[in-house]
N, C-alpha and C positions, 0 to 999 in steps of 0.2 A: 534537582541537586540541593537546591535548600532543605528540603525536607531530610535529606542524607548527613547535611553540613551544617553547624550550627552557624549561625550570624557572625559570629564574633571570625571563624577560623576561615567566613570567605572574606571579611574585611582582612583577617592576616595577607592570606595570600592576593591580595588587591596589592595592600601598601606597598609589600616584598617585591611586586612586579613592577609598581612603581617608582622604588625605590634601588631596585636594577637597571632602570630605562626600558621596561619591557613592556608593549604593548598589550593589551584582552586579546585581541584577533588578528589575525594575518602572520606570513612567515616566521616562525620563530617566536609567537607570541604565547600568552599563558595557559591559552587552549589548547593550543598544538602541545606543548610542555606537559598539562596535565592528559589528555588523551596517550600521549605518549608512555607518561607516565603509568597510568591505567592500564592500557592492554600489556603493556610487560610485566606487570605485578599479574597480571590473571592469566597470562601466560606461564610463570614461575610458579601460578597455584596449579595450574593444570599439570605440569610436567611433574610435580610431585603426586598430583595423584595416581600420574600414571606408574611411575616406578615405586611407588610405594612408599617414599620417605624425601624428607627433609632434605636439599644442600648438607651437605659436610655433617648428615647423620651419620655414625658408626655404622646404622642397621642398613644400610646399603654395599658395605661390605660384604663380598661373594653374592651380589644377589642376582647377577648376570649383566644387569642390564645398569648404566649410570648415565651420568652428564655426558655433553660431548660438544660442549659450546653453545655458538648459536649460529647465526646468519642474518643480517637484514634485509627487508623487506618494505617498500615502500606502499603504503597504502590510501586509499582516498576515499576522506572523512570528511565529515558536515564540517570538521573545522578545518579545511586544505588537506593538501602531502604530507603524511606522517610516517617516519618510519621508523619503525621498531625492530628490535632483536629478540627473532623467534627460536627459543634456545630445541636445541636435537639431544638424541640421544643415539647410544652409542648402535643399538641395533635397527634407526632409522626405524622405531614401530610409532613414534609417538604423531597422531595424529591432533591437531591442533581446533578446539569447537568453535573460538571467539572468533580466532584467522583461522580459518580450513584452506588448507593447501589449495593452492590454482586458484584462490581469490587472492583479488588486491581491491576489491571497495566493502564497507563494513554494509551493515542490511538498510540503516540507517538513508545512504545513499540510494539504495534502489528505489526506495521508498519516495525519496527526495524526489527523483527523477517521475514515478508513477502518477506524481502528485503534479507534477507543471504538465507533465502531459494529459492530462485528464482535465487542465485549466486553459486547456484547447494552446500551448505552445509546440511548435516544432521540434523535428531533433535537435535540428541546426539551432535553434533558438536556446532550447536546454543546453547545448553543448558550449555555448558562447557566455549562457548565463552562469553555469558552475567554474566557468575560465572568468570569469570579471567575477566574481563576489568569490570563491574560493580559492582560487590559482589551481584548479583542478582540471587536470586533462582527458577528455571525453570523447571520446568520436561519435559521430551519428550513429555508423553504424553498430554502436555498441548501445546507445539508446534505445535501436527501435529492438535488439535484441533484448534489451531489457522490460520494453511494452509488450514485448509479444508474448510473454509469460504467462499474464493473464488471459489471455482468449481463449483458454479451453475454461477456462475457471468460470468468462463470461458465458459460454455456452453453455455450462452446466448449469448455472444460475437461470437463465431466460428456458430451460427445458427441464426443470426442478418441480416434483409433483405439487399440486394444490390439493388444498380441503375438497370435500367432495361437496360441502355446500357453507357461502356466505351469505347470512341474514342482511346485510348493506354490501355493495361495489361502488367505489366511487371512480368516476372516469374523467379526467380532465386533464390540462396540457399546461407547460411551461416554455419558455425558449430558453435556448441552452448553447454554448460556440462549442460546434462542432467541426475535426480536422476533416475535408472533405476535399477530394482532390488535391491536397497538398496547400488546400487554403481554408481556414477557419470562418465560417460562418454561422449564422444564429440560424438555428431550426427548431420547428415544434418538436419536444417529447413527452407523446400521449400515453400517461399513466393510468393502470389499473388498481384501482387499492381497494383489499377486501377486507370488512370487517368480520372476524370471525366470532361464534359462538361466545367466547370467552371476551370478547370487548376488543382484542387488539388488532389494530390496524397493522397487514399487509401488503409489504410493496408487490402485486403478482406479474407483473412485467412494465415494462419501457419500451416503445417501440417510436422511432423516427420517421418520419414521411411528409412532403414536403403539401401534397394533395388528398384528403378527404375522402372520402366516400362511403358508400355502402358494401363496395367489394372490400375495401381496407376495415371496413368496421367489423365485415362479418369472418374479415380471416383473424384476426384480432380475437374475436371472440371465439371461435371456432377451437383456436389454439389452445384457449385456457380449458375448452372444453373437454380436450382432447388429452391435456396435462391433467385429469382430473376432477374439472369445477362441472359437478351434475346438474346442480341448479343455484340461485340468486332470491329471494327474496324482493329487494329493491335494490334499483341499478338509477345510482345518480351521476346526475349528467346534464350537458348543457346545451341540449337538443342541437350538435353538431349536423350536419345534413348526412343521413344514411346510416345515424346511429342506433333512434330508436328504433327503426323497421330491423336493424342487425340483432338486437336485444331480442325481440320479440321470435326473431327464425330461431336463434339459437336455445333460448328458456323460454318456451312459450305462455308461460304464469308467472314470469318478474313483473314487477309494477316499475314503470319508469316514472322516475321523478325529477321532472325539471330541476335544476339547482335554482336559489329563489335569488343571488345573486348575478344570473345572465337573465 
């Protein structure tokens, strides 16, 4: 917004809101006011472009189609309940991009929500937390409809072709809170990262498990093999139990190299 806004015109509207009794945040305050503000002004640009002219232009005269009001709509935004007047037209053709009909949260929000969930909280937790910081009404089960969006996106991701060969694979683990059974705990996620011809480093999978081995290493590898990865070069790693014999079945000419920090 600053970059949009010079200095001087958000001190204006600071003092203005001050100098009304108007809070920055919450009901009725200068966010909600200007958001408000916003989507009606790019709603009155949309509706002109769709009829072809101006409010109270001549050139819309005979031209079939004009104004026809509007309707309010309540919507929920990073900054609470906002509702705005989505103006119509006379032949009900005009489709709206910013608010598209049979929405009422802006993208913003989905996003919001993608975001705590992925920081290992619950629906119920998300849903409690957008009701105490925004006055925002959420159900669970519109939460997990909204996580669930992503899961074909993640499956294509984790079954998405590789190089057919990385000169370095680096293999190693992190813990991470993951929602599991409906409770959030710390688990390992053993990362493959390939260094390709060109120098840069890729993520080629994530995979969770709570137990080790050689069968988990060599399906592991198996996978990437099978996604594409013909051979490896050097495959570092941190001499996990059942790794390097898995390296060895699957590229049987990679050199494995300890990592010199384990």
């Amino acid at each position: 917004m600053a970059g949009a806004m010079s200095p001087a015109a958000i001190d204006k509207l600071l003092a203005d809101a001050e100098a009304a009794g108007v809070g920055i945040d919450g009901a009725g305050g200068l966010l909600q006011q200007m958001m408000k503000a916003v989507l009606e002004r790019a709603l009155r640009v949309e509706m002109a472009d769709h009829l072809g002219y101006e409010a109270g232009d001549p050139a819309g005269r005979g031209s079939g189609n004009s104004r026809n009001g509007s309707y309010p709509k309540t919507l929920t935004t990073v900054a609470g309940p906002v509702t705005v007047d989505v103006p119509r037209d006379r032949r009900a053709e005009f489709e709206p991009v910013i608010v598209p009909k049979g929405r009422r949260r802006l993208a913003q929000v989905d996003d919001m929500i993608l975001s705590l969930y992925a920081r290992g909280m619950t629906t119920r937790d998300i849903t409690a937390h957008l009701k105490e910081v925004y006055g925002s009404e959420v159900s669970p089960a519109l939460v997990s409809r909204i996580t669930d969006v992503v899961a074909d996106e993640i499956t294509a991701w984790q079954n998405r072709p590789v190089d057919e060969v990385y000169p370095i694979l680096y293999i190693d683990a992190l813990s991470v809170k993951v929602r599991d059974g409906g409770r959030v705990t710390n688990k390992s996620a053993h990362l493959v990262i390939g260094v390709d011809v060109d120098g840069i480093k890729n993520v080629l999978g994530i995979w969770l498990q709570d137990a080790e081995g050689s069968k988990f290493w060599l399906n592991v590898l198996t996978q990437l093999k099978n996604r594409g990865l013909r051979d490896a070069l050097i495959v570092c790693c941190d001499g996990l139990s059942g790794l390097p014999e898995a390296i060895n079945t699957v590229w049987e000419k990679a050199v494995v190299q300890t990592c010199v920090t384990h």
